[in-house]
Biopython code that builds the backbone (N, CA, C, O; Angstrom):
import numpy as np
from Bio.PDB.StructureBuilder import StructureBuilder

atoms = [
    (1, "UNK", "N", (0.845, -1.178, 0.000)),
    (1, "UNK", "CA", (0.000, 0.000, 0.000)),
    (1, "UNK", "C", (0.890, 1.241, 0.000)),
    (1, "UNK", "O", (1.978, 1.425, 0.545)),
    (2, "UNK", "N", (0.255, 1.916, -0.638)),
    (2, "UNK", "CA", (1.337, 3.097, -0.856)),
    (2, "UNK", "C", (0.368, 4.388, 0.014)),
    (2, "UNK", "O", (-0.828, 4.469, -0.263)),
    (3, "UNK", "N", (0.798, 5.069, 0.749)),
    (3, "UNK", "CA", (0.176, 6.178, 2.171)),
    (3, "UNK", "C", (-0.542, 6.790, 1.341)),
    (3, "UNK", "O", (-0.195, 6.783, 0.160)),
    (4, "UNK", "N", (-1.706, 7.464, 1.739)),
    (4, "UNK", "CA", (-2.818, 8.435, 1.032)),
    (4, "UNK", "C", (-1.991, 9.506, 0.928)),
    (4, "UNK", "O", (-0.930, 9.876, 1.431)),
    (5, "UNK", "N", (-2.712, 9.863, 0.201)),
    (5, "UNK", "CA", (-1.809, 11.691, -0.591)),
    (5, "UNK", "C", (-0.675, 11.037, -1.637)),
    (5, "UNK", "O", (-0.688, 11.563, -2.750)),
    (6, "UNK", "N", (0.178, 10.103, -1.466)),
    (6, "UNK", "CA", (0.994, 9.554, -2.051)),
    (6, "UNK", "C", (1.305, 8.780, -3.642)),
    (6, "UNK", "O", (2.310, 8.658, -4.342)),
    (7, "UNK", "N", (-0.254, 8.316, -3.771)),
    (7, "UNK", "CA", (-0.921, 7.469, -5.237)),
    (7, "UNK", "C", (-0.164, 8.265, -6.020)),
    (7, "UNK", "O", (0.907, 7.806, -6.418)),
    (8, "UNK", "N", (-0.548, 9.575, -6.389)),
    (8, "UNK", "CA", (-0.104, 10.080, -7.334)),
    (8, "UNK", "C", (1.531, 9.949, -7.787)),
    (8, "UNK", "O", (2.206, 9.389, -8.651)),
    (9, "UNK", "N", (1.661, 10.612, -6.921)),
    (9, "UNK", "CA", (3.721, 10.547, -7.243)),
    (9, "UNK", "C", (4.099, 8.915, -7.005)),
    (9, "UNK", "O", (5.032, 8.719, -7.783)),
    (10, "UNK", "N", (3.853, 7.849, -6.401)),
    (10, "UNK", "CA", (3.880, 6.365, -7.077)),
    (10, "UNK", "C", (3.980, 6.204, -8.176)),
    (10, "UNK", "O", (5.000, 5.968, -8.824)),
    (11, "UNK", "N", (2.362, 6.376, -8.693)),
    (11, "UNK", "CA", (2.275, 6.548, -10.727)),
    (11, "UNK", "C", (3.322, 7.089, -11.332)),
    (11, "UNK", "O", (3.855, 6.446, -12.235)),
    (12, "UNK", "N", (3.825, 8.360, -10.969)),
    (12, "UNK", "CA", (4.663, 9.073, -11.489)),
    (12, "UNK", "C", (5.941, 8.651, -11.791)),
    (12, "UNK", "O", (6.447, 8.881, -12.889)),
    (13, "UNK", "N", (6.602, 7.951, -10.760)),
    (13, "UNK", "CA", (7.291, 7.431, -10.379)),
    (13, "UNK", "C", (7.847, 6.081, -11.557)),
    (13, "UNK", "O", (8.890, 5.891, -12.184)),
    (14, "UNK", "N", (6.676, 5.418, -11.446)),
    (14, "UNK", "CA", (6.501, 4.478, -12.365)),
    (14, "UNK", "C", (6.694, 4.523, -13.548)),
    (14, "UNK", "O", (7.370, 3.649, -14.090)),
    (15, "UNK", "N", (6.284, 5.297, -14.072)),
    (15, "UNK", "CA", (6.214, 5.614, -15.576)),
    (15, "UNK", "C", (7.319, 6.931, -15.615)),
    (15, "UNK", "O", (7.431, 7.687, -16.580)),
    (16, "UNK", "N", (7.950, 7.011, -14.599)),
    (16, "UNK", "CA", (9.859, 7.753, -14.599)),
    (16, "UNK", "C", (10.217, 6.345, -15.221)),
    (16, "UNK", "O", (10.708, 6.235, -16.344)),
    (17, "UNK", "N", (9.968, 5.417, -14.500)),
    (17, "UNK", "CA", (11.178, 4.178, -14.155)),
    (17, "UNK", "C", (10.624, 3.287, -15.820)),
    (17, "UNK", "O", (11.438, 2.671, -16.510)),
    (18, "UNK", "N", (9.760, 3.361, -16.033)),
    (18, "UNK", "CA", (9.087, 2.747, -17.106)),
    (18, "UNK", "C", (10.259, 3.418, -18.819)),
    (18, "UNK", "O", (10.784, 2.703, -19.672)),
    (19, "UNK", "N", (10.279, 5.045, -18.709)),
    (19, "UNK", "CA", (10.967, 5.616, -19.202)),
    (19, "UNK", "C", (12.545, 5.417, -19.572)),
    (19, "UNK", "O", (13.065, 4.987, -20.602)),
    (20, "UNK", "N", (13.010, 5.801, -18.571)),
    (20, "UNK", "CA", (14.424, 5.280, -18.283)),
    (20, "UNK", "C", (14.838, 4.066, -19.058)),
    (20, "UNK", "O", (15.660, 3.903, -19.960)),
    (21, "UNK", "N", (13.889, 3.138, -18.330)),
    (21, "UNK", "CA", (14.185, 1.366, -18.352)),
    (21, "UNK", "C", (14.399, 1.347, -20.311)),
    (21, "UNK", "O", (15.423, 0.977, -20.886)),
    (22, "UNK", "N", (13.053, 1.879, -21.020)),
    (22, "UNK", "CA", (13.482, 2.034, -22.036)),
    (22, "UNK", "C", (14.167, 2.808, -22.931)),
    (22, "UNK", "O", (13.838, 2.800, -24.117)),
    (23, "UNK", "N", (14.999, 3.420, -22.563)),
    (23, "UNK", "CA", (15.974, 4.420, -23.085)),
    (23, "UNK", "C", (16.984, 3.283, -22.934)),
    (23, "UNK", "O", (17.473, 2.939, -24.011)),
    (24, "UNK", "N", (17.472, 2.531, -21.722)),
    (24, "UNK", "CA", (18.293, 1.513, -21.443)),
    (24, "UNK", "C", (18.318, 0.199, -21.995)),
    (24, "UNK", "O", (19.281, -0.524, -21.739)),
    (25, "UNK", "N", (17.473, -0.169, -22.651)),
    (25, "UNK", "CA", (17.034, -1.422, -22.946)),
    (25, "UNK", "C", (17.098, -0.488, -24.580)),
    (25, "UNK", "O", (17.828, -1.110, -25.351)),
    (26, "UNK", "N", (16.748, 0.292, -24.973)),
    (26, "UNK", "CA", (17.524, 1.109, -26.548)),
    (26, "UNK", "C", (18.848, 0.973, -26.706)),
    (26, "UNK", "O", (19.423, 0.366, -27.610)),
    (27, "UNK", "N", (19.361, 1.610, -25.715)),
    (27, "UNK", "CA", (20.628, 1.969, -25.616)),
    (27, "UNK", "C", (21.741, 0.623, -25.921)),
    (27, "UNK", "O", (22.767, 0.757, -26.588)),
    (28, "UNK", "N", (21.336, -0.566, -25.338)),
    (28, "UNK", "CA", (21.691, -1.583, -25.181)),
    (28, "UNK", "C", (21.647, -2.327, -26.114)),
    (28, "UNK", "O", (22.309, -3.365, -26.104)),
    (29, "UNK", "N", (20.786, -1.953, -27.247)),
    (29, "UNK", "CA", (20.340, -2.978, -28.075)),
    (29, "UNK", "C", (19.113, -3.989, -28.287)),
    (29, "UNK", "O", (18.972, -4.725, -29.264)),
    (30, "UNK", "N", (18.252, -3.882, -27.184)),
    (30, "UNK", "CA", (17.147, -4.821, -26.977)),
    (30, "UNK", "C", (15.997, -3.894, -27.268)),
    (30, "UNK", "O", (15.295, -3.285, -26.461)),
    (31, "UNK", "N", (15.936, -3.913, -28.779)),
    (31, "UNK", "CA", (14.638, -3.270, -29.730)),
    (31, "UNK", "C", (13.407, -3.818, -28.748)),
    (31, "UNK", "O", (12.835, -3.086, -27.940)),
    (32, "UNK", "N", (13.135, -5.046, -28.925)),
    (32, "UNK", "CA", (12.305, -5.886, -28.299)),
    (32, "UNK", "C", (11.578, -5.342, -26.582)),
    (32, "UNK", "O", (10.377, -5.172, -26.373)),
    (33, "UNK", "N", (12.762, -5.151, -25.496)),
    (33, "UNK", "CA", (12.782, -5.241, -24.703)),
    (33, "UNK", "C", (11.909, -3.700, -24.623)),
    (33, "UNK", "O", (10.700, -3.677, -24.392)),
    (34, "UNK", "N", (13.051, -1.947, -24.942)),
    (34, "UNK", "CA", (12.393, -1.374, -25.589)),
    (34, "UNK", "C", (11.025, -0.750, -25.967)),
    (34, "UNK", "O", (10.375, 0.248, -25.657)),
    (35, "UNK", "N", (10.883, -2.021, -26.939)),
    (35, "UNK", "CA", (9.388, -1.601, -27.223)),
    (35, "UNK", "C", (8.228, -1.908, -26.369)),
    (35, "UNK", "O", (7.234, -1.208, -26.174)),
    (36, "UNK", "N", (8.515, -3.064, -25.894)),
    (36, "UNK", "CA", (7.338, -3.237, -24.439)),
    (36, "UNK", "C", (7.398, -2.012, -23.262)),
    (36, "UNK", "O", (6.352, -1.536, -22.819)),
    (37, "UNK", "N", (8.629, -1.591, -22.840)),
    (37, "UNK", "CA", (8.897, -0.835, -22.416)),
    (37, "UNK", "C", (7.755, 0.545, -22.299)),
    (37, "UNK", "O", (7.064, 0.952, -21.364)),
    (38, "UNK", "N", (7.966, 1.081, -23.914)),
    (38, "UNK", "CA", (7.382, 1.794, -24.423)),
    (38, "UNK", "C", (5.897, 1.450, -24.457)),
    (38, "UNK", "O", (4.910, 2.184, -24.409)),
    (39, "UNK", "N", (6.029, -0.012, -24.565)),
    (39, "UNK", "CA", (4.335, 0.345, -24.971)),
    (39, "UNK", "C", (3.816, 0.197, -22.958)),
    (39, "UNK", "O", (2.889, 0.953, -22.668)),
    (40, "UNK", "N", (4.123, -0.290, -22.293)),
    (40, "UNK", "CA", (3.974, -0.172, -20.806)),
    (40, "UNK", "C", (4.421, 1.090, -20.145)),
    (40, "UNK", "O", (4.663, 0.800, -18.973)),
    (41, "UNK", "N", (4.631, 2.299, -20.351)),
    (41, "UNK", "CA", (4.955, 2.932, -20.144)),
    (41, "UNK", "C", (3.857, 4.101, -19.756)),
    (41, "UNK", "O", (4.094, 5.047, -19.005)),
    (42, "UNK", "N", (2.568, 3.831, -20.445)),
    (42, "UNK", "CA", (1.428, 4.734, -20.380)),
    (42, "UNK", "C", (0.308, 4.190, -19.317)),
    (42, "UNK", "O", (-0.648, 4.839, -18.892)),
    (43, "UNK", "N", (0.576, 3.150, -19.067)),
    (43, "UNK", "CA", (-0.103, 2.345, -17.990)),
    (43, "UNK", "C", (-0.502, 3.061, -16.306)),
    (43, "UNK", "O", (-1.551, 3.016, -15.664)),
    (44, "UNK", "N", (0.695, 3.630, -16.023)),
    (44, "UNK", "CA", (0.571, 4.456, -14.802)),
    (44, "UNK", "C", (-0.237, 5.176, -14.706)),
    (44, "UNK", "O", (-1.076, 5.202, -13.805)),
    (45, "UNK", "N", (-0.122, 6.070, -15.826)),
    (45, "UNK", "CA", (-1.104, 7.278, -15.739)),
    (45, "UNK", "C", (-1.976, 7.224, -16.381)),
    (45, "UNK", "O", (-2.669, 8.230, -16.531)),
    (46, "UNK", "N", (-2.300, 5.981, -17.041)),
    (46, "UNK", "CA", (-4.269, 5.547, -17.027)),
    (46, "UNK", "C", (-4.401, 5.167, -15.743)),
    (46, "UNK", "O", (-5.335, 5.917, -15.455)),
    (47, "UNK", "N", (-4.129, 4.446, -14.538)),
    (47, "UNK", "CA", (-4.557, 4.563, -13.409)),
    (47, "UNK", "C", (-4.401, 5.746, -12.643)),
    (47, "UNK", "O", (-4.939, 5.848, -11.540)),
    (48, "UNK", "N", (-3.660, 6.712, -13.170)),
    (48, "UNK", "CA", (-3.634, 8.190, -12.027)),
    (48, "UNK", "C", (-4.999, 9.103, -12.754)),
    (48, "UNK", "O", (-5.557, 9.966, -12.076)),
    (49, "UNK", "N", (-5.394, 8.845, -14.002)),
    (49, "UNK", "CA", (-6.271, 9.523, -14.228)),
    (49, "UNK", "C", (-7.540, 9.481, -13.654)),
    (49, "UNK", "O", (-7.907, 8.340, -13.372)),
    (50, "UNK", "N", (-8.308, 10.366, -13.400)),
    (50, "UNK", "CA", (-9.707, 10.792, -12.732)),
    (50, "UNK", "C", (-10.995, 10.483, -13.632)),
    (50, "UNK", "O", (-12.138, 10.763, -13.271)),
    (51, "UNK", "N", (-10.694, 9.919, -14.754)),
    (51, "UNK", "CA", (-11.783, 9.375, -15.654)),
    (51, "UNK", "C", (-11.597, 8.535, -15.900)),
    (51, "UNK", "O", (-10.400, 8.250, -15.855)),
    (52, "UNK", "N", (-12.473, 7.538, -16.316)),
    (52, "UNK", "CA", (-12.377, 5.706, -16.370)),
    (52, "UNK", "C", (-11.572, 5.746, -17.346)),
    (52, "UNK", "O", (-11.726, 6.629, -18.189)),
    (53, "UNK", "N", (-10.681, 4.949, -17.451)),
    (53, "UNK", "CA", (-9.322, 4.753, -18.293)),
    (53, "UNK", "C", (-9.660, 3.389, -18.096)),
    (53, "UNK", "O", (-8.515, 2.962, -18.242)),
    (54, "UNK", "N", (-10.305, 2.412, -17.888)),
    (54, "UNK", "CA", (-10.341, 1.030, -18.011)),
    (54, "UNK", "C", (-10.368, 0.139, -19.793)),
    (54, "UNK", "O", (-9.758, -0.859, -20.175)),
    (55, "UNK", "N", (-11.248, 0.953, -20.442)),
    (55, "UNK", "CA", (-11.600, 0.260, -21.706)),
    (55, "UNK", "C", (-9.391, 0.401, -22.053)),
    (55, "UNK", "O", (-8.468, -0.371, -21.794)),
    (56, "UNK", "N", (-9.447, 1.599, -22.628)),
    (56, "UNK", "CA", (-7.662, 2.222, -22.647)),
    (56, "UNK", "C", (-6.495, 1.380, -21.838)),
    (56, "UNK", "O", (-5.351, 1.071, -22.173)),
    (57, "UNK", "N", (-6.993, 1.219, -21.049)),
    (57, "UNK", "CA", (-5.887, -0.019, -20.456)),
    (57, "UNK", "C", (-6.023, -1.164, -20.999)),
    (57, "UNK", "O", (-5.068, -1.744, -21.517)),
    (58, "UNK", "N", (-7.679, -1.838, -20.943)),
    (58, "UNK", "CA", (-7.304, -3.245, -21.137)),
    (58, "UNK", "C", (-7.263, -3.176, -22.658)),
    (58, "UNK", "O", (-7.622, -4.315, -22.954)),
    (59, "UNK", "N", (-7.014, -2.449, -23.945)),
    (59, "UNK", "CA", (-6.691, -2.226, -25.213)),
    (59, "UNK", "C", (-5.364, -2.042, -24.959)),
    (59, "UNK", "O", (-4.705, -2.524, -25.880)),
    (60, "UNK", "N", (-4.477, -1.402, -23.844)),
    (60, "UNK", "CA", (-3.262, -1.175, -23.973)),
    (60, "UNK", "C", (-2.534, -2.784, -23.767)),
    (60, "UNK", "O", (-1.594, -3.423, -24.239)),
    (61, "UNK", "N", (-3.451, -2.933, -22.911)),
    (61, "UNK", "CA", (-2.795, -4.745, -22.622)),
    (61, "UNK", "C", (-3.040, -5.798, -23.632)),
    (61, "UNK", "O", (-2.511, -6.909, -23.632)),
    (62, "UNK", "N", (-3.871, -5.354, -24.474)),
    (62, "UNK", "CA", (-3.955, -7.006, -25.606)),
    (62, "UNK", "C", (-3.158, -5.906, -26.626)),
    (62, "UNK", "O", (-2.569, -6.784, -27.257)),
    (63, "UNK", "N", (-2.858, -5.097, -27.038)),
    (63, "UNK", "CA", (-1.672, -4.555, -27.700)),
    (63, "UNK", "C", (-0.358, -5.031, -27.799)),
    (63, "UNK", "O", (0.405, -5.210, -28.748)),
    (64, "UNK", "N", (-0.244, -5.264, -26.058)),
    (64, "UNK", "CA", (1.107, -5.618, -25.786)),
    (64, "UNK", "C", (1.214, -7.024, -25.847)),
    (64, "UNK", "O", (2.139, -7.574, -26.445)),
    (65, "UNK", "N", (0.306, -7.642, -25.253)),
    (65, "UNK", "CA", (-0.265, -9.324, -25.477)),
    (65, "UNK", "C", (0.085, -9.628, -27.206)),
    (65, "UNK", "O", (0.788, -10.563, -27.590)),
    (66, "UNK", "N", (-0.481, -8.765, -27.975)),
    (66, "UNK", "CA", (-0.422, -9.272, -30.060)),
    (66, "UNK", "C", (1.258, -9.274, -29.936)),
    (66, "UNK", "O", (2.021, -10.025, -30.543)),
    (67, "UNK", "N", (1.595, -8.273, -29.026)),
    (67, "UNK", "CA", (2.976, -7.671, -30.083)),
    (67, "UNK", "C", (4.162, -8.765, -29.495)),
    (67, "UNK", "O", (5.124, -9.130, -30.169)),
    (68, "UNK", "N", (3.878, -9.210, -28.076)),
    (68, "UNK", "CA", (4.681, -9.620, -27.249)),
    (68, "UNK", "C", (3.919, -10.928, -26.644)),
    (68, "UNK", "O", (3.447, -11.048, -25.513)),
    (69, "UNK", "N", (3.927, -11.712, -27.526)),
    (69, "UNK", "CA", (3.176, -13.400, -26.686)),
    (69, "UNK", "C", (3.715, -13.797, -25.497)),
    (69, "UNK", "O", (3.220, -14.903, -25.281)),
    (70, "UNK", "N", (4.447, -13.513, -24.613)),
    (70, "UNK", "CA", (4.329, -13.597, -23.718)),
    (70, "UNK", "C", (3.657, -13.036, -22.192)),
    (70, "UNK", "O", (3.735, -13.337, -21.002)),
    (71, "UNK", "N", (3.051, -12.159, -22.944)),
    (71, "UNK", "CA", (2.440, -11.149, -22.164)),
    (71, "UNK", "C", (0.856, -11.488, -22.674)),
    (71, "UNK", "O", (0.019, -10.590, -22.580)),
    (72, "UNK", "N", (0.577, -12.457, -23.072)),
    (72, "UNK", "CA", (-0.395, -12.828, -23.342)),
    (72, "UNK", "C", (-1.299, -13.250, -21.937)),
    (72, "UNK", "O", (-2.462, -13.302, -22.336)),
    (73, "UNK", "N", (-1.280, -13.473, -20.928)),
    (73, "UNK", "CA", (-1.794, -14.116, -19.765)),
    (73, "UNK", "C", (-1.688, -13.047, -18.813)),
    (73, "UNK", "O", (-2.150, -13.378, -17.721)),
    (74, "UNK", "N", (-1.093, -11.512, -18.870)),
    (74, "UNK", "CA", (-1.311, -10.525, -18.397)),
    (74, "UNK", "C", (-2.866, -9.941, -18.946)),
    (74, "UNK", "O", (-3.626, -9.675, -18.015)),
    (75, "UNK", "N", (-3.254, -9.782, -19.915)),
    (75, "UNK", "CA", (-4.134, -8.795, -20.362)),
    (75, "UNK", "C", (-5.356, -10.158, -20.523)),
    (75, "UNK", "O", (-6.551, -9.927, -20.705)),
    (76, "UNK", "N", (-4.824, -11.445, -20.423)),
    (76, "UNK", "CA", (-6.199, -12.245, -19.903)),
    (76, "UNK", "C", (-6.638, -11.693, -18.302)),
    (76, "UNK", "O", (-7.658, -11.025, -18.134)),
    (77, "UNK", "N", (-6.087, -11.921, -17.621)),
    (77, "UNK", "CA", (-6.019, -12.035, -16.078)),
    (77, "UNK", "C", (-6.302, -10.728, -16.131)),
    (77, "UNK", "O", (-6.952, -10.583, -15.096)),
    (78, "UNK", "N", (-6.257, -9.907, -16.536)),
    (78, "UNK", "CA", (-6.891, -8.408, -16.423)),
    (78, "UNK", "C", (-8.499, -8.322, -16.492)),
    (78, "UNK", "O", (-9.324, -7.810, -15.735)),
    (79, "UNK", "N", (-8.634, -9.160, -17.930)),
    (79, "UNK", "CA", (-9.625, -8.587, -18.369)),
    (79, "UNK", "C", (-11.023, -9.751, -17.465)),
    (79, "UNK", "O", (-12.189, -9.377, -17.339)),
    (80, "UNK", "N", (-10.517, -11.064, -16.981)),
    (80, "UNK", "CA", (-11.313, -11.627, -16.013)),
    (80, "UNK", "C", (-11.618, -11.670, -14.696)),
    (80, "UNK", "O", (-12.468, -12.310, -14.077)),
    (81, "UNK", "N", (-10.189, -10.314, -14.116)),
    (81, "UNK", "CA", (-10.679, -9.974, -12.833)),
    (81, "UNK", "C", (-11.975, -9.554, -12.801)),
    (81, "UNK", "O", (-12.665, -9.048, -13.685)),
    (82, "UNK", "N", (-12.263, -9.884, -11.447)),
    (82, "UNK", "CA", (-13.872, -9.322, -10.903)),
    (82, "UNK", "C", (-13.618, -7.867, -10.605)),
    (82, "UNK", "O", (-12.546, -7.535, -10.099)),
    (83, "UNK", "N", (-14.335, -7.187, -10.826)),
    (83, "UNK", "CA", (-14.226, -5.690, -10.338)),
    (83, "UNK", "C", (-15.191, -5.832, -9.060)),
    (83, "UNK", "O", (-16.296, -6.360, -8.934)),
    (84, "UNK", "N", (-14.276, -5.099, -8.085)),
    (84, "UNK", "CA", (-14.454, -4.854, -6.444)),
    (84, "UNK", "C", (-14.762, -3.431, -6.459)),
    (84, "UNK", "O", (-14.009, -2.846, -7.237)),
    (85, "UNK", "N", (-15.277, -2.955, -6.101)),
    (85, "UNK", "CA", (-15.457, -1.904, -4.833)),
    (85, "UNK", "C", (-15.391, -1.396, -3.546)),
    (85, "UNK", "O", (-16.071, -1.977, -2.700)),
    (86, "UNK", "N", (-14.624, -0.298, -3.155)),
    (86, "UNK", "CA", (-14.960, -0.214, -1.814)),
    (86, "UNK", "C", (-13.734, -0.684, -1.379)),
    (86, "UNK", "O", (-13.511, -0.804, -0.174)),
]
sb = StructureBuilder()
sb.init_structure("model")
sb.init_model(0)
sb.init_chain("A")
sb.init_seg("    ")
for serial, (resi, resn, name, xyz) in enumerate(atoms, 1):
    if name == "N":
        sb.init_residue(resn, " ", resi, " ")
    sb.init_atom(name, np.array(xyz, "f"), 0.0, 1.0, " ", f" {name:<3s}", serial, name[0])
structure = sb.get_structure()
């Protein structure tokens, strides 16, 4: 759990480190690595946003699922969680 008031700069945080990681994984040579990178990179701040960003995520996740088969069982398991409340 990350302390109230705090959510935000977490996200932020994330998608710093999301950034970086792929500049490094460029830099290095791992196109591949990279591009997931990149395409995970916008993920944070569909959850920091204040308007349903759900449809946008789980499209960001079978994106990454087509491009990257191994990430195929991420954007299942997304899309069959139960949504909770509260």
């Amino acid at each position: 759990m990350i302390g109230p008031g705090k959510e935000q700069a977490a996200l932020q945080a994330l998608h710093e480190i999301f950034i970086r990681a792929r500049w490094i994984a460029y830099e290095s040579g791992s196109k591949e690595l990279g591009d997931l990178f990149d395409a995970a990179e916008l993920l944070p701040k569909m959850i920091a946003e204040p308007t349903d960003q759900t449809e946008n995520f789980a499209a960001t996740l079978d994106d990454i699922a087509e491009r990257f088969p191994g990430c195929v069982g991420i954007a299942e398991r997304f899309s069959q969680q139960a949504v909770t409340v509260g």
